[in-house]
PAZARO-619531 format. One line per field, with one value per residue: residue number from 0; residue in three letters; x, y, z of N, C-alpha, C in turn. Coordinates in steps of 0.1 Angstrom, whole numbers. Layout:
BEGIN
bapa: [NUM|...]
doba: [Ala|...]
n.X: [X|...]
n.Y: [Y|...]
n.Z: [Z|...]
ca.X: [X|...]
ca.Y: [Y|...]
ca.Z: [Z|...]
c.X: [X|...]
c.Y: [Y|...]
c.Z: [Z|...]
***
This chain:
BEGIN
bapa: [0|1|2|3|4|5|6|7|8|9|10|11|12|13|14|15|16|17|18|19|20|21|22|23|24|25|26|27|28|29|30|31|32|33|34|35|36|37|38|39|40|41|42|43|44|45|46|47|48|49|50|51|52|53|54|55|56|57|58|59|60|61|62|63|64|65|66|67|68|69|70|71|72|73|74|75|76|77|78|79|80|81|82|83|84|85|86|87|88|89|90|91|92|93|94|95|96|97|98|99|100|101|102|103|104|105|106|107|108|109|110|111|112|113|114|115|116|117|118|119|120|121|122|123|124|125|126|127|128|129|130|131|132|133|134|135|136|137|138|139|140|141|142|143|144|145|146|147|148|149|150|151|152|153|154|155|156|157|158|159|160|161|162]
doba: [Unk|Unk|Unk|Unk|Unk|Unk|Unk|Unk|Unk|Unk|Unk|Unk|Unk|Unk|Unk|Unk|Unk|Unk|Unk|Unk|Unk|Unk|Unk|Unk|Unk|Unk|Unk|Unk|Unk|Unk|Unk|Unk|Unk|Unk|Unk|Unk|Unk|Unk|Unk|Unk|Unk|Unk|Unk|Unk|Unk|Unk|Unk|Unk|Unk|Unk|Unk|Unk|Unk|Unk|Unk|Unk|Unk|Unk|Unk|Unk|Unk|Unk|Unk|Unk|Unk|Unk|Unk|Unk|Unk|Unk|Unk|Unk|Unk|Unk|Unk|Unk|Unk|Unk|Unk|Unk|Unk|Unk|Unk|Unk|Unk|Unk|Unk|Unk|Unk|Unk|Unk|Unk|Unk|Unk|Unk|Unk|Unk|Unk|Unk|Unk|Unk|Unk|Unk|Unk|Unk|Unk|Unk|Unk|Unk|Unk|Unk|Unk|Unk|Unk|Unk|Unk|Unk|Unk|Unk|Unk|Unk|Unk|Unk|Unk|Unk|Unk|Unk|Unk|Unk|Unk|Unk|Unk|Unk|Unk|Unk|Unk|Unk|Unk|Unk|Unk|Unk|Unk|Unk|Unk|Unk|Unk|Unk|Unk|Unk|Unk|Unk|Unk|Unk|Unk|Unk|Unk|Unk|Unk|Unk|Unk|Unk|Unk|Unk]
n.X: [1379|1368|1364|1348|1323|1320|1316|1288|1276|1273|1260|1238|1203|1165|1156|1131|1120|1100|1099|1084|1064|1051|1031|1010|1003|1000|976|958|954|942|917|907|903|882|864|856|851|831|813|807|784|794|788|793|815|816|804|799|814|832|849|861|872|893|912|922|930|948|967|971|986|1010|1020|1030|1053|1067|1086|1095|1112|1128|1139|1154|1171|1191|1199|1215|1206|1187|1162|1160|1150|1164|1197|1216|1210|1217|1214|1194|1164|1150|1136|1118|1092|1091|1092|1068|1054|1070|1063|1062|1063|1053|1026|1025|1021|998|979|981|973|944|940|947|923|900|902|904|894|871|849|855|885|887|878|896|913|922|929|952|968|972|990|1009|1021|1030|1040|1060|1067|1076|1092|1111|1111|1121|1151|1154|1163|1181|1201|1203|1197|1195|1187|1168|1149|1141|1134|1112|1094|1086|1079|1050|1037|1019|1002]
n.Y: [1082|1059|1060|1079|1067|1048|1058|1071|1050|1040|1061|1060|1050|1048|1068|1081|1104|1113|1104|1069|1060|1090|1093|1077|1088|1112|1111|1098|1121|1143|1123|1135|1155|1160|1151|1166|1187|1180|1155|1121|1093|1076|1056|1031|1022|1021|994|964|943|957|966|943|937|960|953|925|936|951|936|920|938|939|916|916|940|935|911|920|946|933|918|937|945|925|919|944|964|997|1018|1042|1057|1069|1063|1041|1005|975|946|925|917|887|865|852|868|885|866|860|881|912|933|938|960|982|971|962|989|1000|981|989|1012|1008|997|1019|1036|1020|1026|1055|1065|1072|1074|1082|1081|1053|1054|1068|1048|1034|1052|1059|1034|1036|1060|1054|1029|1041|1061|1055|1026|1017|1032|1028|996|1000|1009|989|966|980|982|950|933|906|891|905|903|878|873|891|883|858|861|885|918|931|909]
n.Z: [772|776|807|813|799|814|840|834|834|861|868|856|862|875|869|885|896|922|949|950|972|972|958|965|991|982|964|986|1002|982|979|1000|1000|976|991|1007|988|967|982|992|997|1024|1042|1041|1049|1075|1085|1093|1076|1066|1086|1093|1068|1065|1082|1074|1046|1055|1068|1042|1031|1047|1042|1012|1017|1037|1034|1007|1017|1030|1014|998|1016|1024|1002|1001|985|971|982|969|942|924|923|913|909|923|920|906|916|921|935|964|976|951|936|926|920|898|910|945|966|953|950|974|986|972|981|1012|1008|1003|1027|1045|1032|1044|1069|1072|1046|1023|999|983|981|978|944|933|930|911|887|903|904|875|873|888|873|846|852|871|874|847|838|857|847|822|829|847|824|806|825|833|812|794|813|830|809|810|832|835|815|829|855|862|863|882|897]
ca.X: [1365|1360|1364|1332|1313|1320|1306|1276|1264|1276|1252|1220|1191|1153|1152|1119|1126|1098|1098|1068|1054|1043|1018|997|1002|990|960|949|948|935|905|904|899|875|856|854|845|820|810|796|784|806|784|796|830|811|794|807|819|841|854|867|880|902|926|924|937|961|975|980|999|1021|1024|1035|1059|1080|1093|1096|1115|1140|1149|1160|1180|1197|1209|1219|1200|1187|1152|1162|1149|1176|1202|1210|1202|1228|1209|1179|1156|1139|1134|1110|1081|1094|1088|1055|1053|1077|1063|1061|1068|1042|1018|1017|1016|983|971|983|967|930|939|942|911|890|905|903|893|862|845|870|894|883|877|909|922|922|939|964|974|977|1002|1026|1029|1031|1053|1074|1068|1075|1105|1121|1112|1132|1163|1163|1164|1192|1209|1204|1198|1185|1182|1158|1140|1139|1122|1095|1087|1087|1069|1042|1040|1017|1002]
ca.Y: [1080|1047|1061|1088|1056|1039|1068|1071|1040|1041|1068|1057|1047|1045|1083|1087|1118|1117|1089|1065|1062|1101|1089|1069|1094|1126|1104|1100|1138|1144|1120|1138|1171|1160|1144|1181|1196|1171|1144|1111|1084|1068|1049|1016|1020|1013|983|953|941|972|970|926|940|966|943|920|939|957|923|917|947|936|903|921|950|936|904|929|954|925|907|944|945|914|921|957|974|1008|1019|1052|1056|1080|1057|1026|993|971|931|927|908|880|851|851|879|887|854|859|897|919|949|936|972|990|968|969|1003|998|977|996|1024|1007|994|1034|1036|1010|1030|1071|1075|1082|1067|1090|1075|1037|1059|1072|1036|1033|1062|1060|1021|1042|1068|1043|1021|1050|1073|1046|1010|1017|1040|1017|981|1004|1009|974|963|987|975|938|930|892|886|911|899|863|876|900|871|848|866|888|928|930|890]
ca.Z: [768|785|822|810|794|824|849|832|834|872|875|853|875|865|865|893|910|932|961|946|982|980|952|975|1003|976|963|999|1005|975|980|1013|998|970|1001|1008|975|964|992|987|1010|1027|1055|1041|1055|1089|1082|1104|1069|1062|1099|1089|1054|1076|1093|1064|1037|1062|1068|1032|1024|1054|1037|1007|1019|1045|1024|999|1022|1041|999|991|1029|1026|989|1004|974|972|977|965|927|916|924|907|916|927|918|899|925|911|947|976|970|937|923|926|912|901|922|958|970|944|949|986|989|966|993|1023|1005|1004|1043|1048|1034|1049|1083|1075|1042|1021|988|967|982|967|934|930|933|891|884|908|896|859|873|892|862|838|859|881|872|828|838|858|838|808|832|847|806|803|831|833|795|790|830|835|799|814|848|829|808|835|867|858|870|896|901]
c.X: [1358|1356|1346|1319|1306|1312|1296|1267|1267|1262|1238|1215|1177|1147|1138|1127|1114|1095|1080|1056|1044|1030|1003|996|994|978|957|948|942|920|900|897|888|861|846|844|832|816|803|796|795|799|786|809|827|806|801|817|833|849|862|877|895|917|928|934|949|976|983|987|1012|1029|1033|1050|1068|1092|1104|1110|1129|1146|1159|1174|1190|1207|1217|1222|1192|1173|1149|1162|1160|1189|1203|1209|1217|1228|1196|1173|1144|1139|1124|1099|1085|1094|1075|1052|1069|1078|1058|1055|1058|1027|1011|1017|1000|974|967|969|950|932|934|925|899|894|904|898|878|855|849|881|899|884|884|922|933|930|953|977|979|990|1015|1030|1033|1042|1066|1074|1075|1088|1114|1123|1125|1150|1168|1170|1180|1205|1215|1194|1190|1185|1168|1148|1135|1126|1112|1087|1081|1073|1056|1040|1032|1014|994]
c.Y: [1068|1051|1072|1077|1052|1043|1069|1059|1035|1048|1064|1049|1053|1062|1085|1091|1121|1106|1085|1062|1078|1098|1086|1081|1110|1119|1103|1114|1141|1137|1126|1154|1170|1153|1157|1188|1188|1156|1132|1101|1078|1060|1039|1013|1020|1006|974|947|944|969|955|931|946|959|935|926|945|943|918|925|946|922|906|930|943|923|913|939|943|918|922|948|937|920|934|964|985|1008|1032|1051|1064|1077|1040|1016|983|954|936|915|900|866|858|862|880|876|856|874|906|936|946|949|978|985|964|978|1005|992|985|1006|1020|1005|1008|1039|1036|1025|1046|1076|1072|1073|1076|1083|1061|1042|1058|1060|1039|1040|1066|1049|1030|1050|1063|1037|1034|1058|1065|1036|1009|1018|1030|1003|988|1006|992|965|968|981|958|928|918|888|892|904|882|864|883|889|857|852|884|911|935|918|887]
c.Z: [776|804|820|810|810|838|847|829|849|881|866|864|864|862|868|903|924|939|956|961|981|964|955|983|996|969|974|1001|995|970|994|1008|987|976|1004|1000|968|971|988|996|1011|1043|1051|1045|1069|1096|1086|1083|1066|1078|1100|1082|1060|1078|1082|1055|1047|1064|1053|1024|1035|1044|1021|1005|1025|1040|1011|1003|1025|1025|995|1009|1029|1013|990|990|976|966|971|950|920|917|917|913|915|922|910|914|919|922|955|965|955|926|919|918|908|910|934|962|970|950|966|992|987|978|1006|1025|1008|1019|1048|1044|1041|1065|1080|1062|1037|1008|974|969|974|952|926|926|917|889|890|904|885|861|878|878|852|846|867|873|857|829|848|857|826|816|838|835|805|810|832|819|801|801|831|823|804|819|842|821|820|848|861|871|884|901|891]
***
């Protein structure tokens, strides 16, 4: 009975089956196609303003992601959601948030924006924040819990889920 116990908590993980990058990447086609079906200005995404913002925010979803990317490299942890997690990460970037990752995708995603997309795209922002946390971010705060009991309760109390 214990060797069973023991496998199944070998194999829990936060149980998201679909890679949380293709969120961002299907909200951008889908402000691309609602660009389509119901159009709305979009001449302020060519406004010397909009053309600063650009590089800006691109910059701070780099500043975001690749900290992000090199704490879970180093720990040789797994960005694969269907797999479990090997550390909880709570130094560098992650002091500061617990969703580095999440939350420079969010960015990335306005960078994309500013550079190809549309004023659905900006729209869509809201609703796409609601589905990460609701579909990713919930489901795997409840398996880190599971996993790393009063560690993880420390860090959620402590660092805050996006800033």
């Amino acid at each position: 009975m214990e060797n069973n116990t023991l496998n199944l908590a070998r194999r829990d993980h936060a149980g998201v089956y679909v890679p949380p990058p293709m969120f961002y990447v299907a909200t951008f086609f889908l402000s691309l196609g609602l660009q389509r079906l119901a159009p709305l200005p979009s001449a302020w995404l060519t406004t010397n303003a909009a053309h600063a913002a650009r590089w800006a925010v691109l910059a701070s979803a780099l500043l975001l992601l690749l900290p992000a990317l090199w704490r879970f490299a180093v720990s040789r942890n797994t960005l694969i959601t269907v797999k479990p997690a090997k550390s909880l990460q709570t130094t560098g970037i992650y002091a500061l948030t617990r969703n580095p990752m999440y939350l420079g995708l969010l960015v990335m995603y306005a960078a994309v924006a500013f550079f190809k997309g549309n004023t659905w795209t900006f729209l869509l922002i809201a609703p796409l924040v609601l589905v990460v946390q609701a579909y990713v971010i919930r489901k795997e705060e409840r398996y880190l819990q599971r996993e790393f009991g009063a560690a993880f309760e420390h860090y959620k109390n402590k660092v805050r889920r996006w800033l």
